[in-house]
LOTOR-548427 format. One record per residue (C-alpha): residue in one letter; z, y, x. Coordinates in pm, 1 decimal. Layout:
LOTOR-548427
PT:A:Z:Y:X
...
***
This chain:
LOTOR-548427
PT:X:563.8:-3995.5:-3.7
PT:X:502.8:-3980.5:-378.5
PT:X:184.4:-3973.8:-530.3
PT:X:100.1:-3796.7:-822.6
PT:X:-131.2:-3951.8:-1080.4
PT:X:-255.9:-3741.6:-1384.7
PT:X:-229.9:-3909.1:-1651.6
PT:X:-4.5:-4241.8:-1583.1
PT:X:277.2:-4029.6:-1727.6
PT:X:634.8:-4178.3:-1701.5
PT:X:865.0:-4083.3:-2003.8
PT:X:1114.8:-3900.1:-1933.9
PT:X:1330.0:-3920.0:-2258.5
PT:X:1633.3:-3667.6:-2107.0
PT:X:1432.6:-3338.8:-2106.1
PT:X:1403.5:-3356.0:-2461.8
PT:X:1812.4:-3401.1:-2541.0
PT:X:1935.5:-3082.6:-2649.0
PT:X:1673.4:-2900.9:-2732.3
PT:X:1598.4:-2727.5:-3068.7
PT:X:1230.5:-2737.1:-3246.1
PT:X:1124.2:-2403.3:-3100.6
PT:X:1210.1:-2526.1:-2749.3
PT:X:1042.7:-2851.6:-2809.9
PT:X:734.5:-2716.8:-2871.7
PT:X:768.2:-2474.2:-2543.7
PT:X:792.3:-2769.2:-2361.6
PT:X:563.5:-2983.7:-2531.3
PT:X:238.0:-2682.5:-2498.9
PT:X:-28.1:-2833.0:-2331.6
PT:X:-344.2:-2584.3:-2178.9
PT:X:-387.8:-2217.1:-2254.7
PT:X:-154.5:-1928.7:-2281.9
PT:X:159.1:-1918.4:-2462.7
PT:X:371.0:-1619.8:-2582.4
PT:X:738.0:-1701.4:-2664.2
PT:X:959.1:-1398.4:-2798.3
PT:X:1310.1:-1483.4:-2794.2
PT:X:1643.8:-1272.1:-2756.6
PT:X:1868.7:-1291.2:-2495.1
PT:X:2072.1:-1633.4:-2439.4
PT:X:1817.1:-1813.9:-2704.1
PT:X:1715.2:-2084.8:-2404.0
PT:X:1393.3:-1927.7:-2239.2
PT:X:1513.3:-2014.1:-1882.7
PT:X:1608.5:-2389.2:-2041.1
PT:X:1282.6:-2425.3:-2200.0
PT:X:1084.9:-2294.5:-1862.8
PT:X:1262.0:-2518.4:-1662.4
PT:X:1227.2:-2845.9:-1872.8
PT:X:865.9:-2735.8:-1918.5
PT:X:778.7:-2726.8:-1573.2
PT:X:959.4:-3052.4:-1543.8
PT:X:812.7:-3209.5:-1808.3
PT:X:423.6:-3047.4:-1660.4
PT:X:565.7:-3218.3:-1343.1
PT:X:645.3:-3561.8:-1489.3
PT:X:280.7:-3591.6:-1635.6
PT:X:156.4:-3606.2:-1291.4
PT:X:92.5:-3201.5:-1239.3
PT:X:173.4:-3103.4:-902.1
PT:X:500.9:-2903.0:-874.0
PT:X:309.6:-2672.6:-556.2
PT:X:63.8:-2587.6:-852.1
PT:X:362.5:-2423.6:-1079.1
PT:X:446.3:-2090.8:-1023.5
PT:X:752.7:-1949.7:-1247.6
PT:X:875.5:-1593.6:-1191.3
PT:X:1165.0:-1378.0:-1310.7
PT:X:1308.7:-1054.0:-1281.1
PT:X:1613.2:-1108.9:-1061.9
PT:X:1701.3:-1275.7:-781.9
PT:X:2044.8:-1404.2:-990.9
PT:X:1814.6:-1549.8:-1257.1
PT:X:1522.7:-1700.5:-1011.1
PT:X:1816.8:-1852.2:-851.4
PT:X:1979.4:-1985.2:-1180.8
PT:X:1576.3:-2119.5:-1266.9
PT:X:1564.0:-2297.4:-964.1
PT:X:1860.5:-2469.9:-955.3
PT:X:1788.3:-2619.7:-1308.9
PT:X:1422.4:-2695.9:-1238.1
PT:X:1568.7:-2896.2:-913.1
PT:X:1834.7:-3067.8:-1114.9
PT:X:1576.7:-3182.1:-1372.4
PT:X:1321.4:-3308.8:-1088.7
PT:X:1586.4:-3503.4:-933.1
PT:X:1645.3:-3674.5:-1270.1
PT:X:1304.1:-3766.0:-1362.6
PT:X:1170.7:-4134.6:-1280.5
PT:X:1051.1:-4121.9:-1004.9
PT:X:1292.8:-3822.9:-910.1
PT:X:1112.1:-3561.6:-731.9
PT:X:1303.2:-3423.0:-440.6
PT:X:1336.2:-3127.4:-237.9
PT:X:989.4:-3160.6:-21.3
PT:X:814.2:-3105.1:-337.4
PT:X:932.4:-2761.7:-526.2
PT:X:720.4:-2530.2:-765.2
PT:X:708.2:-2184.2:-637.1
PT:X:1015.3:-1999.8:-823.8
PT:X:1087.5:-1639.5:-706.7
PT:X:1099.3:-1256.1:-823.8
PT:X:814.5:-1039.3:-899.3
PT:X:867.5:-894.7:-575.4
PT:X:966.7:-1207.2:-355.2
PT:X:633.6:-1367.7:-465.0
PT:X:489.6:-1015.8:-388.4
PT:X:635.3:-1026.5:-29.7
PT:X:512.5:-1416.7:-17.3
PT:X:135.0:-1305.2:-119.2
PT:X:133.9:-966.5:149.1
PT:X:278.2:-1169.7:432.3
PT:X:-50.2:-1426.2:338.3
PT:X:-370.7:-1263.0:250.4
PT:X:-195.8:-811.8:279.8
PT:X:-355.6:-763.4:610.9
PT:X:-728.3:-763.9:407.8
PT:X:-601.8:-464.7:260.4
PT:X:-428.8:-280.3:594.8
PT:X:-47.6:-453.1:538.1
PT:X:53.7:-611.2:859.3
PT:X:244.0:-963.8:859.8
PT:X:550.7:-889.1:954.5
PT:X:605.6:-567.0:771.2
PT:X:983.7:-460.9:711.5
PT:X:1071.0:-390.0:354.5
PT:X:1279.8:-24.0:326.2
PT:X:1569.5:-22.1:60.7
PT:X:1633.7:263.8:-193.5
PT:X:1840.1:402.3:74.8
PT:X:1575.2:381.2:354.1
PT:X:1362.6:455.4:153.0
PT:X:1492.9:829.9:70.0
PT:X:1582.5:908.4:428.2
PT:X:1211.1:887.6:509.7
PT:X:1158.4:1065.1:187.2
PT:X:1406.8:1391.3:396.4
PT:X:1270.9:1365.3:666.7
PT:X:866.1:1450.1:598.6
PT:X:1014.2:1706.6:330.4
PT:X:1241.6:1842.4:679.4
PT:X:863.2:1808.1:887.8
PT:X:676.8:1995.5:591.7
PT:X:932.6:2262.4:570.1
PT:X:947.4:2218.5:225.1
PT:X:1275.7:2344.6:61.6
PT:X:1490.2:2014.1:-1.1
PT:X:1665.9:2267.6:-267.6
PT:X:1374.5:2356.3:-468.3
PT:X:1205.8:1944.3:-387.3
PT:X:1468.6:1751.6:-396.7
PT:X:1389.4:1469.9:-188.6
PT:X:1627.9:1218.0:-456.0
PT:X:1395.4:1338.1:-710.9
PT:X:1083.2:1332.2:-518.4
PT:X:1127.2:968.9:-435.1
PT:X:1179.1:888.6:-806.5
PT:X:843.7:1023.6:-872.9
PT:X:667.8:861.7:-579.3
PT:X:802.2:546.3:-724.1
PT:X:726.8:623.0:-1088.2
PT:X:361.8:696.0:-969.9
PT:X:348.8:284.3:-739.7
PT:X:486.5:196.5:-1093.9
PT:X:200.9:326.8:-1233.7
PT:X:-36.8:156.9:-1029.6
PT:X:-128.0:505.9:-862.1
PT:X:-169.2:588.8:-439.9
PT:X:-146.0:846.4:-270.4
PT:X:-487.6:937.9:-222.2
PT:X:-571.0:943.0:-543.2
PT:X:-282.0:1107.4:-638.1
PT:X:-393.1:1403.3:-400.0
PT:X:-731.8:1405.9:-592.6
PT:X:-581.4:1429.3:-947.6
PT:X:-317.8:1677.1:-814.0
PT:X:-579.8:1929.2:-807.0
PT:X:-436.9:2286.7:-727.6
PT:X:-163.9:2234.1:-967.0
PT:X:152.3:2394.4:-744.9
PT:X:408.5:2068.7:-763.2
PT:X:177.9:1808.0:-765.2
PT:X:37.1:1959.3:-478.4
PT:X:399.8:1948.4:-319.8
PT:X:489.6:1594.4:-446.3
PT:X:117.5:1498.7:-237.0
PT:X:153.3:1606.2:45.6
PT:X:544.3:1478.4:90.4
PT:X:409.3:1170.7:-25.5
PT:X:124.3:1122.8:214.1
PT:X:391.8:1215.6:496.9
PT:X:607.5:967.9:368.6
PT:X:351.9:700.4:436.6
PT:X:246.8:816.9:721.0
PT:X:607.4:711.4:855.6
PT:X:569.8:369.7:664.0
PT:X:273.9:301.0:878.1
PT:X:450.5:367.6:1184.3
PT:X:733.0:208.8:1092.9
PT:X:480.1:-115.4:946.9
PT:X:739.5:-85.0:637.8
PT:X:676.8:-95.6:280.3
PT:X:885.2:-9.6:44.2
PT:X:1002.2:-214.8:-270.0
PT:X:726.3:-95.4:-486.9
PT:X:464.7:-155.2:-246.9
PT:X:564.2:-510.8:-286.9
PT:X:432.8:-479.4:-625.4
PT:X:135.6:-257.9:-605.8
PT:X:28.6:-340.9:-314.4
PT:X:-26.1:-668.1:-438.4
PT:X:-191.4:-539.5:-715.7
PT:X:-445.9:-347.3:-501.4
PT:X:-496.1:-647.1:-335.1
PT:X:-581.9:-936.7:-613.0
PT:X:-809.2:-622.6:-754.4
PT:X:-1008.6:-518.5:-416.0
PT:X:-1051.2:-879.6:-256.3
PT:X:-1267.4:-1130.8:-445.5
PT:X:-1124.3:-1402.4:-209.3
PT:X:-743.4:-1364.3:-242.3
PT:X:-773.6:-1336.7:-625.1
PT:X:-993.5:-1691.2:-631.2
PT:X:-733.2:-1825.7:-411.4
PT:X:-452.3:-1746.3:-569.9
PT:X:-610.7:-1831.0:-931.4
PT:X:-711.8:-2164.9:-782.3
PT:X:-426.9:-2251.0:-619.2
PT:X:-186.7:-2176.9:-928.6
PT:X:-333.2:-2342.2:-1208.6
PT:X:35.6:-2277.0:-1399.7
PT:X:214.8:-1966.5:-1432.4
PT:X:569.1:-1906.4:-1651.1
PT:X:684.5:-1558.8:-1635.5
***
């Protein structure tokens, strides 16, 4: 097995071939944050992944990298370049040893299957599509006896999912709906519709978002874990 020594850097000439200034220096940043604005096809998934091999190269860890991206196409695209790299570098790093590369939500669904059940999410919760997702939404409107003509249950699941976006619950929701006549609606169709989550130990694809949220926020110990055991994060 390969040991990693901080600080007995090997040089890895290769990561540095075809790269412009700007990338360079993405590469090249050593502790602290770093904000890179770039338009679309300028390089940012090149520089990430030479970065993170380069990090890996000067003895950092690749289980301490985490690198996430917006679809599953471009996590996939990420990690194929980041595995090319490592398998490149001297010593070549090979598939037993991988930084954590995923989605928003697949490193959502990683962290809930951990540490969720501190918060009430069980382990092997089922994840509901947009599809899914809106047929639970017709049936508690159905079990209300709300009108589905006057609440549209397409349009109330948009707004339940505007208000996870939003960082908002459906208790609290409830309490800022007041008396106010939709709101009122929109809350209680929303606490039926997790009511048949729970049963169903589903979440939905926001929850893999907010839930997580919720969760780094309300337990001291996940968040120290999971600050601890990242100590490098590309986004």
């Amino acid at each position: 097995m390969m040991k990693f020594m901080p600080g007995k850097a090997i040089l890895n000439d290769f990561l540095f071939e075809n790269l412009n200034e700007a990338q360079k220096r993405v590469v090249l940043h050593k502790n602290g944050p770093l904000l890179v604005l770039a338009g679309a096809g300028s390089g940012k998934t090149k520089s990430i992944s030479h970065r993170i091999a380069h990090l890996i190269s000067r003895g950092i860890e690749p289980e301490k990298i985490l690198a996430i991206t917006f679809t599953n196409k471009a996590a996939e695209e990420m990690r194929e370049r980041i595995m090319s790299l490592l398998r490149n570098l001297q010593p070549p790093i090979h598939d037993s040893h991988n930084p954590f590369v995923s989605t928003f939500h697949a490193l959502g669904v990683y962290i809930l299957r951990k540490s969720g059940k501190k918060i009430g999410v069980p382990k092997n919760f089922s994840i509901l599509d947009k599809e899914d997702s809106l047929a639970v939404v017709k049936t508690a409107t159905e079990e209300l006896k709300i009108d589905p003509k006057q609440f549209q249950p397409g349009k109330m699941q948009s707004l339940i999912s505007r208000q996870k976006g939003e960082l908002m619950n459906s208790e609290n929701y409830k309490l800022e709906a007041g008396n106010e006549f939709f709101p009122t609606i929109l809350a209680k169709i929303w606490d039926k519709y997790e009511e048949h989550l729970n049963e169903q130990k589903a979440l939905d694809f926001d929850d893999l978002v907010s839930k997580t949220v919720f969760l780094l926020q309300k337990d001291k110990d996940a968040r120290d874990y999971y600050q601890s055991f990242w100590q490098y994060i590309l986004i």
